[in-house]
N, C-alpha and C positions, 0 to 999 in steps of 0.2 A: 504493500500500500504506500502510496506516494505520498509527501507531507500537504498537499493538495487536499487530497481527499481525507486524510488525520484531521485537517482545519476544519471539513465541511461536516464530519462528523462530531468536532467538539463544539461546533455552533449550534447545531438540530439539538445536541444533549444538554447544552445550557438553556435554549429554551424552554424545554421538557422539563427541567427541575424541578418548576416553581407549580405545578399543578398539582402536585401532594400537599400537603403539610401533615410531619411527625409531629403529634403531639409530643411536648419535653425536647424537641430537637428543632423544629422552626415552630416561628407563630400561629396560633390558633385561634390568637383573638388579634382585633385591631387597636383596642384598648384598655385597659386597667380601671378597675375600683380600687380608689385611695380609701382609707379608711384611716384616718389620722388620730393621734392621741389619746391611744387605747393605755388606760392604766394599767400594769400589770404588778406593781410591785412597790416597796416602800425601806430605805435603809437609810442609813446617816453615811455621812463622806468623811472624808479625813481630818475634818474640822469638829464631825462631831453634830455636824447643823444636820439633818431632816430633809432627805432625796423622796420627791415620788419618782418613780418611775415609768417611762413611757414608751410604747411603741408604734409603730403606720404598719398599717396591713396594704397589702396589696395582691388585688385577686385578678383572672383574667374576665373582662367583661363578658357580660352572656354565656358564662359558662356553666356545663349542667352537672358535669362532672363532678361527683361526691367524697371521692376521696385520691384527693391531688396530694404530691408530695411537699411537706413545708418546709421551706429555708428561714432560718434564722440567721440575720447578720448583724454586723455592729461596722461601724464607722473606725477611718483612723483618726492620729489626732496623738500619738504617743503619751497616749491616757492622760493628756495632761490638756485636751480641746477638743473639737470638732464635734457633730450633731447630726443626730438621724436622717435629717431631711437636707442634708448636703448633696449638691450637684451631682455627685459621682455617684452616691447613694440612691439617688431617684433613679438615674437611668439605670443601675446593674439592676436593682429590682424592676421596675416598669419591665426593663425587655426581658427578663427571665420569666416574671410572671404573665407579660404577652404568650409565654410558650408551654404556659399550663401552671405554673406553679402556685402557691399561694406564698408568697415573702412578706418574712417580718423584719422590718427595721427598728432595730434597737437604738435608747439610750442605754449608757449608761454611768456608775459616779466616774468621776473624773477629780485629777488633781493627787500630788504630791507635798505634802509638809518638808521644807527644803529646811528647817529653823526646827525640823523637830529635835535635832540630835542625834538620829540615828545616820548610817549611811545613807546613797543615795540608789546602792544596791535594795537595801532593807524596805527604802518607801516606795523605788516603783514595783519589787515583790509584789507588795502590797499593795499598791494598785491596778495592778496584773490581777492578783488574786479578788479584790472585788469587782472588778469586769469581769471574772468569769464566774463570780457566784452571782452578779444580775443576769449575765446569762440563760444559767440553769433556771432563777427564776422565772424569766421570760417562756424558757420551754416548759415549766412546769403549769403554768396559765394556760397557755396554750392547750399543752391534754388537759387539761380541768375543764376549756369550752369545749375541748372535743368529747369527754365523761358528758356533759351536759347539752345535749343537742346538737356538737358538733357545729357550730355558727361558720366559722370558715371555710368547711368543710374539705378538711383535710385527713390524712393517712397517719397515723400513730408512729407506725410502722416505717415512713419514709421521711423522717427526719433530720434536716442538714445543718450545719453551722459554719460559724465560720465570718469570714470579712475581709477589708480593705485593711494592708499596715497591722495598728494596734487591736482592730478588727480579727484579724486574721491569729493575733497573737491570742488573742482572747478566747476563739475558737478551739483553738488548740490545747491550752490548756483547760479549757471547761472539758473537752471530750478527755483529755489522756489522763491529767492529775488527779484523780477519782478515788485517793486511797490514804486514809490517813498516815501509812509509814510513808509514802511522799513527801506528803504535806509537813510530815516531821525533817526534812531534809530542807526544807525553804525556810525563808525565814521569816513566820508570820504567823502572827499572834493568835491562835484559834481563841480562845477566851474571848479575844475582842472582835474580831472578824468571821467569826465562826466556823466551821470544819466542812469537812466534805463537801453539806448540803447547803450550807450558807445557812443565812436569814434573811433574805428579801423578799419574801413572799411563797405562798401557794403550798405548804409541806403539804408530803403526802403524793406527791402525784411527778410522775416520772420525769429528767432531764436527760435520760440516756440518747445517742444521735447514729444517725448509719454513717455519714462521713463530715469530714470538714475540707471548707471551702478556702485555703490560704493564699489571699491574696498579699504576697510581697509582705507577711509574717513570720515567727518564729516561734521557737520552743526555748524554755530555760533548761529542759533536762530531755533530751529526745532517748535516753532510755524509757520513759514513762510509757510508750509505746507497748513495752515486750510483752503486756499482759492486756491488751485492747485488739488483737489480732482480727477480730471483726469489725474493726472503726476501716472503712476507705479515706484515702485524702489526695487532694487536688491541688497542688502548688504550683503557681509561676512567681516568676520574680528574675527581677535584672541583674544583670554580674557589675556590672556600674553602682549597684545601689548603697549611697555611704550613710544612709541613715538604719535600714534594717540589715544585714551580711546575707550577703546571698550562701556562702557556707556557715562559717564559724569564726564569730569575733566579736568583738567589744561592742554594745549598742551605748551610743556617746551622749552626754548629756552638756550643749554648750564645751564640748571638745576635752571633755573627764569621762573616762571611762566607767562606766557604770557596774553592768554585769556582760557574761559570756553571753551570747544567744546564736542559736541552732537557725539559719534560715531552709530556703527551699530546696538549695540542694543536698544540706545535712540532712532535713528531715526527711525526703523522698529515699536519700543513700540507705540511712538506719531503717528506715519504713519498709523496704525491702530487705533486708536481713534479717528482721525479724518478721518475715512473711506477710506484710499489710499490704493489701491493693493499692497500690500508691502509684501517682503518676507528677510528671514536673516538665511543666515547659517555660525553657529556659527565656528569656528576654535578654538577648547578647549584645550588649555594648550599652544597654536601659538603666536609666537611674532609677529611683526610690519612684513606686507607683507611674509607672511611663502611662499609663489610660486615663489619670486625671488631669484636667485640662480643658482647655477648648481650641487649641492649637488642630492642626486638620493631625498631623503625628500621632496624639495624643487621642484623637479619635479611633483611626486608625490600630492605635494599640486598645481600644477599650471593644472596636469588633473584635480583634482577635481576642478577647478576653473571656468574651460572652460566649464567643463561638467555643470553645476549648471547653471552658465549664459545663457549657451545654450538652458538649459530647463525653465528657465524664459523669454526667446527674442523670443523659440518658442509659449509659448503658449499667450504672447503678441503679436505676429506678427498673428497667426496664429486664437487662439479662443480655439486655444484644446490644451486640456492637453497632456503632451509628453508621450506617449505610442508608444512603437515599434510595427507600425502595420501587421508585418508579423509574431509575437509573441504571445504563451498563455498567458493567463489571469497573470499569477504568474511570469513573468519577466517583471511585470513593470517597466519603467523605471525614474520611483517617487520616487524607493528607490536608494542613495549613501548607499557605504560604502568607509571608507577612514580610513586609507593607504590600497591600497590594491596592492601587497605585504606589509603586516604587519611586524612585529617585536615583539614588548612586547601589544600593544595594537591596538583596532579598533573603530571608531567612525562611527555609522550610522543613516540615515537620513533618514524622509518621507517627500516629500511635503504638504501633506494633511492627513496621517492616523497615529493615537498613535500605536508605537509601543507595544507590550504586553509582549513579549516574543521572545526569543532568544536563538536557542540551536547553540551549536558548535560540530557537530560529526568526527569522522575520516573517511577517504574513506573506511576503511571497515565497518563502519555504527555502529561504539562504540560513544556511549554518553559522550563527554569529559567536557561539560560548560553548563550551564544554566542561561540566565538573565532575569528579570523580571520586567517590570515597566508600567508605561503609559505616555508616553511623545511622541511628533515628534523625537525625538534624544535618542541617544543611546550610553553612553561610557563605552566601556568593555574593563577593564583588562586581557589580555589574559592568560591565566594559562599553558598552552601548550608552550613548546619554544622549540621542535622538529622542525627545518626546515622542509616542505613540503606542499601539497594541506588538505587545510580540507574542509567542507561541510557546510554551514549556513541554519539552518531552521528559518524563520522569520516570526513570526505573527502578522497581524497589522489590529487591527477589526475584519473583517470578510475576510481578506484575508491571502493568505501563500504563500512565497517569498523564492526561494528557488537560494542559490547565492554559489561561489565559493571563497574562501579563500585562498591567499597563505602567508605561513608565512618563511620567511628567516632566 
């Protein structure tokens, strides 16, 4: 087959795409019910002063479906700022729950006593540790409307956490740190902060989760893992990022080291060693959160965000791997590529098959790049800086991927 007719084939199957929609993998709905300033909970902050607690639900409009999977997230903000209903926050939920979900956007306390006396390790502990006991509160509300009628009408059973940054760190340890000999290792006052289950609301009624969502978060102790072997997780994060370590290293307070923390590719490495479904897509050469923004870049990084997630919640929610099922075999939908529209460079992705090979031709079918390797990932310099469409041929094993390019 000549790269003529490869082109006229991959134009007929990008038309074609868009006549299905996967529920949990594209949109189902065209718009969202906000439901804002749901109370869920009530603790005092580091001052001691009297927090309520609040969260936004977000459901897919007109949808009849009864028991949808819930996500739980929280905001960044390095426990020390930032708010449920922030920019970045409304779009990952709005388009996640466009595509079936029901998300909850979390508050929660915030702030460190820098004048207490203690380290500066000891108070953001400790306010690590009450972002993930509002956490658990929040999930524990949640089943309590679901015990009682069920109002959001979600699945028990299919519950995510997780966030953006301090978000993400929060997620993490609400799902792993779950055991008082843990909790004995940290340094935080159960007497005052309380243990395992916290005190902000709802005893009695479950915070357990199926996976967490880590966006450009970390871990304080990624052994905590060894005994959660049923928790999946989802990390991306950039190797630029100098505020959370994309491996392992000092998270900096005003340029003082604070404590160690575990980012996305420590915890995905440990996450597979100790057998957890774990997956990491890397953001190569991206600072700290590259998808918040309003820069077109920063868009660009927040599709591929949504899209990646999406295909890790589908084949956790679902069992199967995301495949567009009114698609040939060659548009799967396991390969990213990103940025797309490009500029000087492209980074591309498999969930599961090493790349081999990588050609870049022109639409009239000249051979312009060649790359060659074997890895899940792929970073190519682009050598063409013509504005316009070009052609990707992609081979990965035993199969060929044949994608569109446009470069600005």
């Amino acid at each position: 087959m000549n790269i003529r007719n490869i082109l006229l084939g991959a134009i007929i199957m990008l038309s074609v795409s868009g006549a299905f929609a996967q529920r949990y993998l594209e949109n189902i709905a065209d718009s969202v019910v906000l439901i804002q300033n749901i109370k869920y909970g009530f603790n005092r902050d580091y001052r001691g002063d009297s927090v309520e607690l609040y969260m936004d639900i977000y459901v897919p409009h007109n949808d009849t479906v009864s028991n949808r999977p819930l996500l739980v997230l929280a905001h960044g903000g390095s426990f020390l700022q930032g708010n449920k209903s922030s920019s970045d926050m409304q779009t990952i939920c709005t388009r996640l729950a466009k595509k079936g979900y029901v998300v909850a956007s979390i508050q929660y306390r915030l702030g460190v006593d820098i004048l207490s006396g203690k380290s500066l390790e000891i108070e953001f502990q400790q306010a690590v540790w009450r972002g993930a006991q509002d956490g658990r509160a929040a999930i524990r509300f949640l089943n309590k409307t679901a015990a009682n009628g069920n109002e959001f009408k979600f699945n028990p059973e299919q519950i995510y956490t997780g966030g953006v940054s301090a978000g993400g760190v929060l997620g993490l340890q609400l799902a792993f740190l779950d055991k008082a000999t843990e909790l004995s290792t940290v340094n935080i006052d159960t007497s005052v902060l309380g243990g395992v289950e916290g005190n902000s609301g709802n005893p009695g009624y479950s915070w357990k989760v199926k996976g967490v969502i880590n966006l450009c978060g970390a871990m304080g102790n990624v052994n905590w893992m060894s005994d959660n072997k049923d928790i999946s997780i989802c990390n991306m994060h950039g190797t630029a990022d100098a505020t959370v370590p994309y491996k392992t290293d000092y998270f900096k307070f005003f340029g003082t080291n604070v404590a160690l923390l575990s980012g996305g590719f420590s915890v995905d490495s440990t996450a597979k060693i100790y057998g957890l479904n774990s997956r990491l897509y890397t953001f190569n050469g991206a600072p700290h959160v590259p998808f918040v923004g309003v820069s077109e870049a920063n868009k660009l990084y927040m599709d591929t965000t949504i899209e990646y997630v999406s295909r890790y919640l589908y084949k956790s929610v679902t069992g199967n791997t995301p495949s567009a099922l009114a698609e040939p075999k060659n548009r799967d939908n396991a390969l990213l590529i990103f940025p797309n529209p490009a500029t000087n460079w492209i980074q591309l992705s498999h969930e599961s098959e090493n790349l081999n090979k990588v050609e870049i031709y022109s639409m009239n079918g000249q051979l312009l790049q060649q790359w060659f390797g074997s890895d899940k990932q792929a970073y190519i310099q682009l050598n063409q800086s013509t504005a316009g469409l070009y052609l990707l041929k992609i081979e990965a094993n035993q199969q060929t991927f044949i994608k569109k390019l446009r470069v600005d």
